[in-house]
DSSP file (Angstrom, degrees, kcal/mol; ACC not computed):
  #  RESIDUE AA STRUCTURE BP1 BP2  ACC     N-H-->O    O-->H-N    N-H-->O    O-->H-N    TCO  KAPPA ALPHA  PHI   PSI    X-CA   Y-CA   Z-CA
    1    1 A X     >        0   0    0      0, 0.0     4,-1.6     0, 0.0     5,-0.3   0.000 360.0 360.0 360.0 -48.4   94.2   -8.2  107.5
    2    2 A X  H >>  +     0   0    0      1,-0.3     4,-2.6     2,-0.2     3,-2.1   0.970 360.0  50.8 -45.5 -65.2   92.1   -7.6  110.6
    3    3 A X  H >> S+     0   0    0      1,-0.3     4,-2.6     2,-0.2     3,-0.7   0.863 102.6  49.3 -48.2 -44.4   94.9   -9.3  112.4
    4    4 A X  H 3> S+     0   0    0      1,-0.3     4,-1.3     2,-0.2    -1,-0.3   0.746 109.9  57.3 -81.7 -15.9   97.9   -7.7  111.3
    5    5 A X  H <X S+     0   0    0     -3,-2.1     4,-2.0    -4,-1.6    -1,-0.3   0.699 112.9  42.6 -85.6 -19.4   96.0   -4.1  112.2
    6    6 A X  H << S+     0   0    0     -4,-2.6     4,-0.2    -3,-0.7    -2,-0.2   0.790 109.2  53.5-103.1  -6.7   95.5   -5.3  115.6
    7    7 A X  H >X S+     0   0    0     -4,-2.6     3,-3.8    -5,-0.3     4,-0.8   0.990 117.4  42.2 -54.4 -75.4   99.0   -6.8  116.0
    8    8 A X  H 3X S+     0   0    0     -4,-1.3     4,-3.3     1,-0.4     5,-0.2   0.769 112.2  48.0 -57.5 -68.0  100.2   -3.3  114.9
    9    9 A X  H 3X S+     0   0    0     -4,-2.0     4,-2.4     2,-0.2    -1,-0.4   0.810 112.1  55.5 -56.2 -20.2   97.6   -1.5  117.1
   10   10 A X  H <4 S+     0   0    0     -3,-3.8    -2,-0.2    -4,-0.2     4,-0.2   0.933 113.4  46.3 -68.2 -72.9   99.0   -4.3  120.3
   11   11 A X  H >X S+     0   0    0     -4,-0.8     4,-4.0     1,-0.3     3,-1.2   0.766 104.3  55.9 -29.8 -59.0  102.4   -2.9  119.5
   12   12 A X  H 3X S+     0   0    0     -4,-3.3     4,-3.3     1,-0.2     5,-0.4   0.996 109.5  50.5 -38.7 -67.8  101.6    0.8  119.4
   13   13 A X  H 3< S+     0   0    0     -4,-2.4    -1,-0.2     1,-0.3    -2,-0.2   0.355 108.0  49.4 -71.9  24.3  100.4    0.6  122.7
   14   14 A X  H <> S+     0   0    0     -3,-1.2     4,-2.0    -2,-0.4    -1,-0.3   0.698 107.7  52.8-116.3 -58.4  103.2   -1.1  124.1
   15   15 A X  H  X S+     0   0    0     -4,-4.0     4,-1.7     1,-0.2    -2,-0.2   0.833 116.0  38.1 -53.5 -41.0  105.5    1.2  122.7
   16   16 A X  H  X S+     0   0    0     -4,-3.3     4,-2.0    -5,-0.3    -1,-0.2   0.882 115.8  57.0 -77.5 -28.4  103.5    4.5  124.3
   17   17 A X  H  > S+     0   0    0     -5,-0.4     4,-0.6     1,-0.2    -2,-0.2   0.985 110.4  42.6 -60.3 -66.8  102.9    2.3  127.4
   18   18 A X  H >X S+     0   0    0     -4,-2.0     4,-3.1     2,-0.2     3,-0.9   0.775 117.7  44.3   0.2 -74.7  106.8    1.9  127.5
   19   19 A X  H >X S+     0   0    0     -4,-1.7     4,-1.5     1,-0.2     3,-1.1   0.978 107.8  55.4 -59.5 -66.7  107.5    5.7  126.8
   20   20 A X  H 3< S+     0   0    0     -4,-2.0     4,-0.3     1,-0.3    -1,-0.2   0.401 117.3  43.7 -91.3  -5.0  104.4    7.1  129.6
   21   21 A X  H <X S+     0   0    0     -3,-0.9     4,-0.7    -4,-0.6    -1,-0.3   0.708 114.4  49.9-108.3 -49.4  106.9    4.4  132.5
   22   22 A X  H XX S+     0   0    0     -4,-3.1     4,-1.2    -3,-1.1     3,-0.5   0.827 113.3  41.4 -78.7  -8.1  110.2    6.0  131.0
   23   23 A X  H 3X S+     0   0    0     -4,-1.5     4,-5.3     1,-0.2     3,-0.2   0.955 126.8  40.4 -69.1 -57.0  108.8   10.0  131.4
   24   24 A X  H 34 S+     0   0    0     -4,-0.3     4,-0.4     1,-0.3    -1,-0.2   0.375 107.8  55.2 -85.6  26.0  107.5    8.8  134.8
   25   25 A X  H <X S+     0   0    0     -4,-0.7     4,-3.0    -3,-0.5    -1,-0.3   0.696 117.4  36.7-115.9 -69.4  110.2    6.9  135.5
   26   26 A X  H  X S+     0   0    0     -4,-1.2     4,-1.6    -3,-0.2     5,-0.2   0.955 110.1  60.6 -51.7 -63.9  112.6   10.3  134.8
   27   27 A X  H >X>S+     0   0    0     -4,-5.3     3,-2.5     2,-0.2     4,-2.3   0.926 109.8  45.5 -50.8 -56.1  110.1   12.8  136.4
   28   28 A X  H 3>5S+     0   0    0     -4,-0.4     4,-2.6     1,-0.3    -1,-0.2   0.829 110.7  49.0 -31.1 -64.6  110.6   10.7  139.6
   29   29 A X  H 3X5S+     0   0    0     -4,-3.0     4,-0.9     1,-0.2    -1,-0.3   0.510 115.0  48.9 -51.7 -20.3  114.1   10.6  139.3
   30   30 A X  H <X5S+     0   0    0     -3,-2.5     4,-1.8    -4,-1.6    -1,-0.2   0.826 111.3  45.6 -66.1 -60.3  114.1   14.5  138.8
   31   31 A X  H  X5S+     0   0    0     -4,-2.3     4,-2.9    -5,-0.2     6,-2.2   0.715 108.8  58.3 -55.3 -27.9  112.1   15.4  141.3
   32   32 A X  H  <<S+     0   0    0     -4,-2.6     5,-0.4    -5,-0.7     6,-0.3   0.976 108.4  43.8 -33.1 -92.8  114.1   13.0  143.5
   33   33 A X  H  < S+     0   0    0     -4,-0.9    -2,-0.2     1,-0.3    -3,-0.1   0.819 116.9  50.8 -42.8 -62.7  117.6   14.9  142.8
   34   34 A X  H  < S-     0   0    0     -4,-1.8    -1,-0.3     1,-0.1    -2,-0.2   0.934 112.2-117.1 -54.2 -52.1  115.6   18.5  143.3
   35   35 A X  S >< S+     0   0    0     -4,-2.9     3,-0.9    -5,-0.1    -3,-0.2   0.410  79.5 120.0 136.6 -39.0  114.0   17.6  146.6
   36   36 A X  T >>  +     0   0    0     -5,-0.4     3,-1.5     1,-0.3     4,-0.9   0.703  68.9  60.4 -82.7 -21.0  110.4   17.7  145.9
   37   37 A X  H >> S+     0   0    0     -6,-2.2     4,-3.2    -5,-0.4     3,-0.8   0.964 105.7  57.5 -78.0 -35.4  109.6   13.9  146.8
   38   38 A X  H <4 S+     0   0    0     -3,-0.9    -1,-0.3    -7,-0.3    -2,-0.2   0.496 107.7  38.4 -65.3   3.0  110.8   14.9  150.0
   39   39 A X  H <4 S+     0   0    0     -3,-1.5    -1,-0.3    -4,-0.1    -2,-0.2   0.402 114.2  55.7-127.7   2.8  108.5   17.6  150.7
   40   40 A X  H <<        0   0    0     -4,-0.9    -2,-0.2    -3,-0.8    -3,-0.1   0.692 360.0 360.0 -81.6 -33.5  105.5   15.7  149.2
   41   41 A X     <        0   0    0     -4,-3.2    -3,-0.2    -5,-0.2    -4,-0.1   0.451 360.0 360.0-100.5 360.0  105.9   12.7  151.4
């Protein structure tokens, strides 16, 4: 039982790890297209 709740918890976090690359993944690519990476770097 133990196992299969910490398979499940590995998975969760894989899946938000996954989401938290594709946001910052986007914001880059948004901020890109606007301009702002250029005035940061």
């Amino acid at each position: 039982a133990w196992v299969r709740v910490s398979l499940v918890g590995i998975e969760i976090l894989a899946i938000e790890a996954r989401v938290v690359v594709a946001s910052v993944e986007t914001y880059l690519k948004y901020a890109e297209a606007i301009g702002l990476t250029a005035t940061a770097a």
